[in-house]
N, C-alpha and C positions, 0 to 999 in steps of 0.2 A: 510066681511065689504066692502063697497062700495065706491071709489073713493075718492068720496067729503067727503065722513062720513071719512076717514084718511086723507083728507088732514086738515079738522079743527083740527085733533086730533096732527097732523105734527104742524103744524101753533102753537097750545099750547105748545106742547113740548120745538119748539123752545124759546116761548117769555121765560117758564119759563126758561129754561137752559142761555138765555141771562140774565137774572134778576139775577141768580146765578152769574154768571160770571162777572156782572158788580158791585153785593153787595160783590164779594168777597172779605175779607182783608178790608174790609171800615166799619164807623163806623157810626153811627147814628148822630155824628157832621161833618161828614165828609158830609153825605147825604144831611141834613138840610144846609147846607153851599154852596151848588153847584146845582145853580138851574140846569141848564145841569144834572146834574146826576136823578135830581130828574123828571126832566120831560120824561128820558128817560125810567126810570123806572115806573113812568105814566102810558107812553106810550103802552110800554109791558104787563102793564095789559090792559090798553086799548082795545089791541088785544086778550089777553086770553080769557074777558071778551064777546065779539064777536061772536069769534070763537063758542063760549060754547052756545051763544043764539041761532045761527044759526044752531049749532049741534043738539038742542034740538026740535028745529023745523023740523028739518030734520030725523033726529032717535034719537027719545025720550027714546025708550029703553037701547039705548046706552048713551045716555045724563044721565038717571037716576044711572047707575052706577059712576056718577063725584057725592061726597058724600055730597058737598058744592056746587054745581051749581049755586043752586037760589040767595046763597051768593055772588056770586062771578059777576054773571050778575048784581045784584046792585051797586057792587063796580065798575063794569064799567060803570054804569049809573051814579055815584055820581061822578066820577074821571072827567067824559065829559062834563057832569051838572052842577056839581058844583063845577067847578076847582079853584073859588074863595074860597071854603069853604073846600079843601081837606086839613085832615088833615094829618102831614107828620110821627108821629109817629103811626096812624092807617096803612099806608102803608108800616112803617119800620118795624112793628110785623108782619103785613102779609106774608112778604119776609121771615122771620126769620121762623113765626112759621105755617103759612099754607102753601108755597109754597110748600116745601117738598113734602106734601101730595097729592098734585094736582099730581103733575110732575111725582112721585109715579102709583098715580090712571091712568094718559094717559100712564106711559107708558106702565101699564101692558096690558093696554086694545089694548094698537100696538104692543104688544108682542103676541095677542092670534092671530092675520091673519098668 
């Protein structure tokens, strides 16, 4: 694997592992309550989402094993686009129920260098 192709893959790992850390022990009112919390976690996908497009442009072979990519690049385009229209329980299932899988999928894939 090459440099840049692990550092986007670095750069994911970490936003998810922030996202983890920051929804730890918190709750869905707790979220929707605090704008700070919610823009930070935004934010973090913000960069996942990134990351993952610039990956894909760069070693798409490697891109194709993230199982949700193409998902995941729109949700940083809707989150930046349309930050007016995000909505905050599409983000609190994502944390809950795809994050996992992402941070799963990167890390194996920095597990095989």
């Amino acid at each position: 694997m090459r440099a840049e192709e692990k550092k986007l893959l670095l750069d994911v790992s970490e936003a998810c592992l922030s996202i983890e850390q920051r929804c730890a022990g918190h709750t869905f009112e707790q979220y929707t309550a605090d704008r700070w919390f919610r823009r930070a976690v935004e934010r973090e996908f913000e960069i996942i989402g990134e990351a993952l497009n610039r990956l894909d442009r760069l070693a798409p072979v490697v891109a194709s094993r993230i199982t949700s990519l193409r998902h995941i690049v729109d949700f940083r385009n809707r989150i930046i686009h349309g930050c007016d229209s995000v909505d905050d329980v599409i983000v609190w299932r994502t944390v809950q129920h795809h994050l996992p899988t992402l941070k799963a999928e990167v890390e194996g894939l920095l597990g095989e260098e």
